[in-house]
C-alpha positions in Angstrom: 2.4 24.0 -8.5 2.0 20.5 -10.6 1.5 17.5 -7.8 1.4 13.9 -7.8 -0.8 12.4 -5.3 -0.2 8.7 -4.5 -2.3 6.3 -2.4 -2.6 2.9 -1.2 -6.1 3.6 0.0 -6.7 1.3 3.4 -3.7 -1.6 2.7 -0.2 -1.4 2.5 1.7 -1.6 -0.6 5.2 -0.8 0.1 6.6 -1.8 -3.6 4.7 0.9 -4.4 6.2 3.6 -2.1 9.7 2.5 -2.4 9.6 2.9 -6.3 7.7 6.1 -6.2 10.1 7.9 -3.3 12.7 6.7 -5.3 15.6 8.9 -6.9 14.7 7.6 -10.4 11.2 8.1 -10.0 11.6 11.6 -7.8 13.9 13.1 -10.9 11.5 11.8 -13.3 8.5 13.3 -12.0 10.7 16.9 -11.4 11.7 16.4 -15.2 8.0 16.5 -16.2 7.6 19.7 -14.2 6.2 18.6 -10.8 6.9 19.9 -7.7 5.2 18.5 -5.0 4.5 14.7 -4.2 1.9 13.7 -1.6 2.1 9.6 -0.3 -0.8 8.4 1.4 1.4 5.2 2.8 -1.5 3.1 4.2 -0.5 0.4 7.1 2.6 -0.2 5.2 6.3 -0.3 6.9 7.8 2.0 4.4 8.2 5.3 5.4 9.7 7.7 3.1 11.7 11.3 4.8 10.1 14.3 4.4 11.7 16.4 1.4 11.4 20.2 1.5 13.8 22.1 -1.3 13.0 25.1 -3.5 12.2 22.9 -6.1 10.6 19.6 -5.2 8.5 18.7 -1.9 7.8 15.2 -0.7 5.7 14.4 1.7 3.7 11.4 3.6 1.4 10.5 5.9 -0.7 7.1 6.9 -4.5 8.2 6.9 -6.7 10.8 6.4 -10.3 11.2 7.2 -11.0 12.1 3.6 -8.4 12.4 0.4 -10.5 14.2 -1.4 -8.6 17.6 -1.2 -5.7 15.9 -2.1 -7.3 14.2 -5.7 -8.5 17.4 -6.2 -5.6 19.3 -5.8 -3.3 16.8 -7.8 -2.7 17.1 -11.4 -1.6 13.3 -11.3 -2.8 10.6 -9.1 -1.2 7.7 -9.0 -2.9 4.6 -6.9 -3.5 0.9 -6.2 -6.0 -0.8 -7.7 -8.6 -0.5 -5.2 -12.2 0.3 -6.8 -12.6 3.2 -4.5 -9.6 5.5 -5.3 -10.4 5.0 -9.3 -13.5 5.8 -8.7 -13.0 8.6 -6.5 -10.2 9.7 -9.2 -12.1 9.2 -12.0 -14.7 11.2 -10.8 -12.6 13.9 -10.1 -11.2 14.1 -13.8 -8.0 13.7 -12.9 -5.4 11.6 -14.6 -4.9 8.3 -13.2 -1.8 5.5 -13.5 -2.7 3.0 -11.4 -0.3 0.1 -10.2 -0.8 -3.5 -9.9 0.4 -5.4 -6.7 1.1 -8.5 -8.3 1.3 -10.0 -5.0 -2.0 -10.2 -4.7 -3.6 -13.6 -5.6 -6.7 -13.6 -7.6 -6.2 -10.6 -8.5 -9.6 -8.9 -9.7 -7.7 -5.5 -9.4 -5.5 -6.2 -12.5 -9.1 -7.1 -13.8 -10.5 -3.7 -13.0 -7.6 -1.6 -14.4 -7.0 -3.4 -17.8 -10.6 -3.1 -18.1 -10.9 0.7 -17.6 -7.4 1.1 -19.7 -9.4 -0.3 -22.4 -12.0 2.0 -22.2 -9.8 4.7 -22.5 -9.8 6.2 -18.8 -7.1 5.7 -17.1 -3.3 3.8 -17.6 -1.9 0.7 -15.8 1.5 -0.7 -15.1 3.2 -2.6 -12.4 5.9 -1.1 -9.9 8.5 -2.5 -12.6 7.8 -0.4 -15.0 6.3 2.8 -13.6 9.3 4.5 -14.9 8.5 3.9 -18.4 5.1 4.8 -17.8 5.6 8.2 -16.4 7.6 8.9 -19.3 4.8 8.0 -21.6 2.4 9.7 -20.1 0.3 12.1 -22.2 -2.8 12.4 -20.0 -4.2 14.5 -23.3 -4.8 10.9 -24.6 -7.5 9.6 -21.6 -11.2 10.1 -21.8 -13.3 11.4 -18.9 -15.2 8.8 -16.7 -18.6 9.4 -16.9 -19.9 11.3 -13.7 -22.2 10.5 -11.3 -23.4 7.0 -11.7 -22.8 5.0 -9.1 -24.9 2.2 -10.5 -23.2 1.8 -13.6 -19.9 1.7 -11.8 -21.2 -1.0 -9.7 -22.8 -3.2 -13.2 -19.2 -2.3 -14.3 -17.5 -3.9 -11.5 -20.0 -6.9 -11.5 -19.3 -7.6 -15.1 -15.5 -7.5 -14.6 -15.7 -9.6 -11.6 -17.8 -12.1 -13.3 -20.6 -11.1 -11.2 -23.2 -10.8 -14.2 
């Protein structure tokens, strides 16, 4: 069963949630043949209802010890900008959209995902246009992140933050 695994890692992000438990978004994803959606909803206040029907399940929860099992077991992953869950995701080879929360000031996550867009490994949007995103989606298209070099990620994220 194709799945679509969202998180907010630690934060809340409730634009986020509302858009992706949305009808529109619900019947997009179920148009491109997924099944099952998984929300990791963070601290925030939205709290989308558990859907169970023979063909789509939605459901959500706030925190888990690990998310690993459910990267691993999505096809799609769809997050904030945190460095953590791209890395995580990257490292898992799974395809990534990850959403800006433009409410954010300085926002060195907007940094982070244009930067790894460019490089071919991920896409980014904003909640306004998610839609359109999902519907461009050809995950054929993205190149794997190099595996297990956690030093390199960290130059990486020192040269985007203007650390270097």
């Amino acid at each position: 069963m194709d799945s679509v695994f969202v998180t907010v890692g630690t934060t809340s992000f409730d634009e986020l949630i509302r858009e992706v438990s949305s009808e529109k978004v619900t019947r997009i994803l179920q148009d491109l043949g997924y099944r099952k959606l998984i929300l990791q909803i963070g601290r925030g206040s939205v709290e989308p209802k558990t859907i169970v029907g023979t063909n789509f399940t939605l459901e959500a929860y706030r925190f888990k010890d690990s998310i690993a099992d459910d990267i691993k077991n999505a096809t799609l992953v769809i997050s904030h900008a945190g460095a953590g869950s791209c890395l995580e995701t990257l490292e898992a080879r799974k395809s990534l959209i990850v959403v800006i929360n433009e409410e954010l000031m300085n926002n060195h996550q907007l940094e982070l995902a244009k930067q790894l867009h460019t490089d071919g490994h991920l896409l980014y949007c904003t909640c306004s246009t998610l839609s359109e995103t999902l519907q461009k989606l050809d995950s054929t298209s993205l190149k794997p992140f190099p595996p297990g070099h956690p030093e390199k990620f960290s130059a990486f994220l020192d040269k985007v933050l203007g650390f270097q």
